[in-house]
N, C-alpha and C positions, 0 to 999 in steps of 0.2 A: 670093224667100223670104229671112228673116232669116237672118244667119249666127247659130251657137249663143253667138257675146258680142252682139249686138244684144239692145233690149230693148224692152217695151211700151209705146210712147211715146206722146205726146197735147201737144195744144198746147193752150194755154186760151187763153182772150178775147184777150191781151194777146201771143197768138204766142210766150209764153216753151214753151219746153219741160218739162215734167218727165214723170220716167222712173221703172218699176218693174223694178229692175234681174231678171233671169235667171239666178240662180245655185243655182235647186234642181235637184238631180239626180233620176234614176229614185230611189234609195235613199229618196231623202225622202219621192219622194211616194209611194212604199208606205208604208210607216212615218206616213206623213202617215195617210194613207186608214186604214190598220188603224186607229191611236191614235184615231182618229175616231169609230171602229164599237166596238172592245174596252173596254168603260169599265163601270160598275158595274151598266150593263141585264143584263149576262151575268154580271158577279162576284155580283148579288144576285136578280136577278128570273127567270134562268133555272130557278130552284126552283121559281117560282111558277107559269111559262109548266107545266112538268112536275106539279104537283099538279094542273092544273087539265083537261090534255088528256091526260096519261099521260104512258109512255116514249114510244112506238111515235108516238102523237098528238104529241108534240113533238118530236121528230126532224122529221114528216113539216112540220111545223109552220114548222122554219127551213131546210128544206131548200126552201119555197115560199118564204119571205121570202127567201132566198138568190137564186131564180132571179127574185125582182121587184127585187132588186136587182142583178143583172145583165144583166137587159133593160134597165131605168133607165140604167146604166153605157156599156153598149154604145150607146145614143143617146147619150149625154154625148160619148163616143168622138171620135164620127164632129167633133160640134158643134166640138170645144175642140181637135181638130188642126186643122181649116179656118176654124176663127176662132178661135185663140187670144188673149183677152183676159182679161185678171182682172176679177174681178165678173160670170163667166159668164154665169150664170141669170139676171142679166136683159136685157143685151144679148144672148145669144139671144134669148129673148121678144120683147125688144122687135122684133128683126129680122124674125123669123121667126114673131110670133102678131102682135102688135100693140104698140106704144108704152105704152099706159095701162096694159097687160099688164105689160111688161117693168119699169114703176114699181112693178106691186103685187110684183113676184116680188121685185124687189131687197127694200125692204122690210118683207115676211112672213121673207126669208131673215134679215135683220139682228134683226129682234124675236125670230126661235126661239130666236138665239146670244146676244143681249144676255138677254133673261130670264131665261138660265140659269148667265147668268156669277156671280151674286151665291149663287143655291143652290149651286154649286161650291165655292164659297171657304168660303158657311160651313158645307158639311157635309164638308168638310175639316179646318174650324178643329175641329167638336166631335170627329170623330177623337182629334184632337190633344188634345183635351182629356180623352180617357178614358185617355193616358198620363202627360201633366202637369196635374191636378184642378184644382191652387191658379190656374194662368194663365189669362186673358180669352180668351174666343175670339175677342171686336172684336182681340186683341193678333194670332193667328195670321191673321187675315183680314185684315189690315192686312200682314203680311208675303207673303203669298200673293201678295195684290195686288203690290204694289211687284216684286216676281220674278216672274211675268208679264208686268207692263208692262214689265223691262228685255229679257225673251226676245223683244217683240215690239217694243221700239223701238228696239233695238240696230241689226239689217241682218236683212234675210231669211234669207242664211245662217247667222248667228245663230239665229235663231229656228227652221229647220230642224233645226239642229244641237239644239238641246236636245229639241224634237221629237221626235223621234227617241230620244233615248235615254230618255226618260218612259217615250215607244212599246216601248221594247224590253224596258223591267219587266213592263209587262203582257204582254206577246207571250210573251217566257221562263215567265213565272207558268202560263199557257194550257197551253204543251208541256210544260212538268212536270207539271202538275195531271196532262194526258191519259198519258203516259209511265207516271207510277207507278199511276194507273189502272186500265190498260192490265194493270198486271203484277201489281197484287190481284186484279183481274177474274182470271187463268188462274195466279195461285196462286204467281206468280214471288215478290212479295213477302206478309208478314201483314196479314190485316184484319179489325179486330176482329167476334167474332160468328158467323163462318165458319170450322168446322173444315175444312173442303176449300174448293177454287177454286172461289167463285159462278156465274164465268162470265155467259151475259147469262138467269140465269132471271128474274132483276126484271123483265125489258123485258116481258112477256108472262103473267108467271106469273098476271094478272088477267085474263088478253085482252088481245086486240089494242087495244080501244079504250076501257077500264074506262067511260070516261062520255060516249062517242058519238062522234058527227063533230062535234056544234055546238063544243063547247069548240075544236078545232083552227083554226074560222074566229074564234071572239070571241076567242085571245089572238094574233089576228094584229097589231093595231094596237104590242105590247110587242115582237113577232119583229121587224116593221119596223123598231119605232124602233131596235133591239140595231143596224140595218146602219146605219142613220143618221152620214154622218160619209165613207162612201166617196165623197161626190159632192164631196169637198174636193180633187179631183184637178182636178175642173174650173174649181174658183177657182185653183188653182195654176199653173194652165197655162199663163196671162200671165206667171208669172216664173219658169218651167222651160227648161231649155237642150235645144235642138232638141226641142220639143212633139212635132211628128209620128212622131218612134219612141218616144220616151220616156213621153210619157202611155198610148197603147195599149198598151204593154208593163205599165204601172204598173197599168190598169184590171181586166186577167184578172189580172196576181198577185195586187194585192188583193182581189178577189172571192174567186177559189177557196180563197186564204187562209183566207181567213175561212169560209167554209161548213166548207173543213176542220177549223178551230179550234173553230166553234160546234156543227157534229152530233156530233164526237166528244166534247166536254165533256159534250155531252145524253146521249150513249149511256153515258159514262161513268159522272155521276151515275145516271142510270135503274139503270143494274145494279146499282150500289154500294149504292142508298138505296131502301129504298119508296116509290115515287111517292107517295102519302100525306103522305110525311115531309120528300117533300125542299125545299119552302119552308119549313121546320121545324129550330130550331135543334137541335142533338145536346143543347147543356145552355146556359143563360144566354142573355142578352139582349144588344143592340146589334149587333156584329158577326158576333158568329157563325152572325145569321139565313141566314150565306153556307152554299150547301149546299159551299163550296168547302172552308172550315171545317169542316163538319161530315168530310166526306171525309176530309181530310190529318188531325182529331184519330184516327179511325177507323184510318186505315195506323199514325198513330203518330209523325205528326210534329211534333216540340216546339215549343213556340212557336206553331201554327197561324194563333193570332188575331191575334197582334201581326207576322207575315207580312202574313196580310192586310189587316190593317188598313194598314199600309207601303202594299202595289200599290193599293188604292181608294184611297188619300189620292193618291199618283201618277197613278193613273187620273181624279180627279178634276181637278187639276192639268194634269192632259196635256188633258183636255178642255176648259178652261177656257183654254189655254193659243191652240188649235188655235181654239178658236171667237172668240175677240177677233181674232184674224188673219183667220177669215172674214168675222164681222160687217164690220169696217174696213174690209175693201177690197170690200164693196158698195159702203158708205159715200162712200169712193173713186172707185169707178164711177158714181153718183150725180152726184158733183160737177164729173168730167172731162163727165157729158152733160149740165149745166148745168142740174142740178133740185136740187143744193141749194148753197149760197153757194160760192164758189170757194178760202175757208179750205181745204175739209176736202178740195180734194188737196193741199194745201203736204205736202211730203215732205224728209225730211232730209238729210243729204249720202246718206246711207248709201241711200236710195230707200225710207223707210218713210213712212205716211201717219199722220204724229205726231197729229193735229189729231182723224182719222177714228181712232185708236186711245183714244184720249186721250178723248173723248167717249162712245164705246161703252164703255170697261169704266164712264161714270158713269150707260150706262143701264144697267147690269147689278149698280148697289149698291141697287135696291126689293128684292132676293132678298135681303139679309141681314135683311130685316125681320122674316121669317118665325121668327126666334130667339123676338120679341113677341106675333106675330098668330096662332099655332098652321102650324108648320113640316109639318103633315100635309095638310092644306086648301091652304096658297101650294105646296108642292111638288108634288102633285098637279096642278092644275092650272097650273103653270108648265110639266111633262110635258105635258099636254094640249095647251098651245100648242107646245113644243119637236114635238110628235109632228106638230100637224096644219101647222105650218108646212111643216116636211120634207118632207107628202104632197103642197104645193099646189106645193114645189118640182119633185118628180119627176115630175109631172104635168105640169109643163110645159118640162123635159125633153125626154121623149116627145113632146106636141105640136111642139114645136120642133123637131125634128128629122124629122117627119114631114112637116113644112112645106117646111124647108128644101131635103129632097131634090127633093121637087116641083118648087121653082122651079130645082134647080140644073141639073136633066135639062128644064126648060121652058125658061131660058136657053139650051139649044144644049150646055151640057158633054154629058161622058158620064163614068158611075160611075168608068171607068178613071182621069179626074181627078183623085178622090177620094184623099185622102193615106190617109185613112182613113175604111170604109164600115159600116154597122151592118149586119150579116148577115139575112136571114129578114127582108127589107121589105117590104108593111109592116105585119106579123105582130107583129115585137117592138115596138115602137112603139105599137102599138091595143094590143094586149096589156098593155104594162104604162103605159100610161094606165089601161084598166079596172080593173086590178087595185089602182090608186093608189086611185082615187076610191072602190069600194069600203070600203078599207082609212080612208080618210078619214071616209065616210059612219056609218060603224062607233063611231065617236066618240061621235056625239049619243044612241046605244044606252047610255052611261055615265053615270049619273048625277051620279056626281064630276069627271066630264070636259064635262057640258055647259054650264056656264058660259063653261069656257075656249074651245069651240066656236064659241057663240056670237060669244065677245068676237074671236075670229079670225076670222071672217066679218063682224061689223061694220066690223073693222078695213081689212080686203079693200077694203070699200066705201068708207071713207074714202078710201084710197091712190088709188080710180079716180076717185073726186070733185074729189080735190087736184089732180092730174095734169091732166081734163079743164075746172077750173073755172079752173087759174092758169098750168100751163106749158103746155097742149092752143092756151090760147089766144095766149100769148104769139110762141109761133112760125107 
């Protein structure tokens, strides 16, 4: 077993060494994991998940996205303390489903994070631009850029370190929102429109389920993607110091974190707002579509907008930030298994992969297009890809880990070996493979979503075409 300074290491063609050094700790990779999941799905569209399935229907809503993303989690678990590598998903895959497999996984995981790097930056920059009119957004999109690429070419502890503290704007933003909430809800503080403590009569005062069960399974595809971001624990895991306590510790805090963070915000808004209302801004346009806004103007607190507007430009940022670090070190992983040119692991003193960073945020500048091409249409379906990529991730996940134990207990081990074991075998596993693929199938039911559907499933095919028509045969 490595000691906690040893690092990820790989020799290429020429027997040189290069290293992806280990210097994240547990802190990070929570922080990592939440900043991942907490970003503007829940600052903005948690209003919409709740108009469209209720209070009761939305709670119940991400309380299933929660527990499919903690079946997901718990195989990642098992996977990434016994084979700790960066560029996980798709060396699992490849090990553990098949080689052509673990091509398309790396792949689909680097296209969900490149195509969103560019909507990032520029629905950042126009932020930016609803507090300084006269300036360019290409000027804010351009600075954005430049301070991400330093956060992630600097050193990994660098890039942690900022990480992190993005992470903890939104994370603090979340337990304030629910805090004061919390205390309009039973009367502790003022809220306009209620002369006594509301309490939770919102959640119900329509019924249990104002417009059925079906809404609770169609806005599951938005609950998922809200978790979208915890499975960065498992890219991490190649550069975390001693993986085997530190990721399993990292997976159940960030999970339950987060379910904490997201049922209470549901519960919160639901009580506060009439589900009717609360994708529905209080007054005005652009940001304040936040029911988060709406809320904090309602308690009474000044500034509300330009709050929020600060944590989603952060939020965005921190996402953008986390997903060039993902994309990359597929990219990375790709290149140490000799399927794509041996450039893109050249790493720098500090152990970053300049080349594999360097290239992905240029696939990730088609997103600023969408300033030209109508930003409702490319964002849209750049979500759709961002969404069904993640699902074809966890899906295989799951598989992969359902594989692996197979062969590790067909090898002669016994579970006891296991540094780390996925509970309820192999229950969690089939389980939330179904529930992936489901949630993926769900897609092509969207009519604004099935283009980007398609073009994700063609894309699939390419990856297994390339794979079997040029490295399949080469080796």
């Amino acid at each position: 077993m490595q000691s906690p300074d040893q690092s990820n290491q790989h020799l290429n063609a020429d027997g040189q060494s290069f290293v992806l050094k280990r210097s994240m700790t547990k802190r990070h990779l929570i922080m990592l994991s939440l900043g991942g999941a907490i970003g503007t799905g829940l600052f903005l569209s948690s209003g919409e998940v709740i108009a469209q399935a209720g209070p009761i229907g939305a709670v119940i809503s991400y309380i299933i996205g929660g527990l499919i993303a903690y079946m997901v989690m718990l195989c990642l678990g098992e996977l990434a303390v016994n084979q700790p590598v960066t560029g996980s998903f798709g060396a699992f895959a490849a090990k553990n489903i098949g080689p052509g497999t673990g091509y398309m996984v790396s792949w689909m995981y680097w296209l969900g994070w490149s195509a969103t790097l560019g909507t990032e930056f520029t629905a950042a920059a126009m932020l930016m631009q609803e507090w300084f009119p006269t300036t360019s957004i290409w000027l804010w999109t351009l600075i954005f850029i430049i301070a991400v690429l330093i956060s992630n070419l600097t050193s990994t502890r660098f890039f942690a370190e900022s990480e992190f503290w993005l992470s903890f704007v939104k994370v603090a933003t979340v337990l304030v929102f629910i805090l004061l909430g919390l205390a309009a809800i039973f009367g502790l503080i003022p809220f306009h429109g209620y002369e006594s403590a509301p309490l939770f009569s919102n959640l119900t005062s329509h019924g249990w389920l104002p417009n059925g069960l079906f809404p609770i399974f169609a806005t599951m595809l938005i609950v998922n993607f809200a978790f979208n971001g915890t499975e960065m624990i498992g890219i991490a895991a190649g550069e975390t110091e001693n993986p085997e306590k530190n990721v399993p510790k990292a997976i159940h805090a960030a999970v339950w974190r987060l379910m904490i963070f997201f049922v209470g915000t549901i519960i919160v808004i639901s009580s506060l707002l009439p589900y009717q209302d609360a994708g529905l801004a209080v007054h005005g346009e652009g940001i304040s579509n936040s029911p988060f806004v709406s809320v904090f103007n309602l308690i009474g607190i000044p500034y509300a907008e330009d709050i929020m507007r600060f944590v989603i430009i952060t939020a965005l940022l921190s996402t953008a930030n986390s997903g060039l670090y993902a994309a990359s070190r597929m990219m990375w992983a790709l290149s140490v298994q000799k399927q794509l040119p041996r450039i893109f692991s050249k790493l720098t003193k500090s152990g970053t992969p300049v080349i594999a960073i360097l290239v992905t945020m240029i696939g990730g500048l088609p997103g600023l297009l969408s300033e030209q091409f109508g930003a409702d249409v490319i964002f849209k379906n750049l979500l759709g890809v961002a969404a069904f990529t993640m699902v074809i991730v966890w899906m295989s996940i799951c598989w992969s880990q359902f594989n692996f134990r197979r062969k590790w207990l067909a090898s002669g081990k016994t579970l006891a070996d296991l540094k780390f074991k996925t509970p309820w075998y192999p229950l969690v596993p089939i389980l939330g493979f179904i529930t992936c693929t489901a949630t993926g199938l769900s897609m092509a039911a969207d009519p604004e979503m099935l283009s980007g559907f398609i073009g994700c499933l063609l894309f699939m095919a390419i990856c297994y075409v390339t794979y079997y028509g040029l490295y399949h045969q080469k080796n």
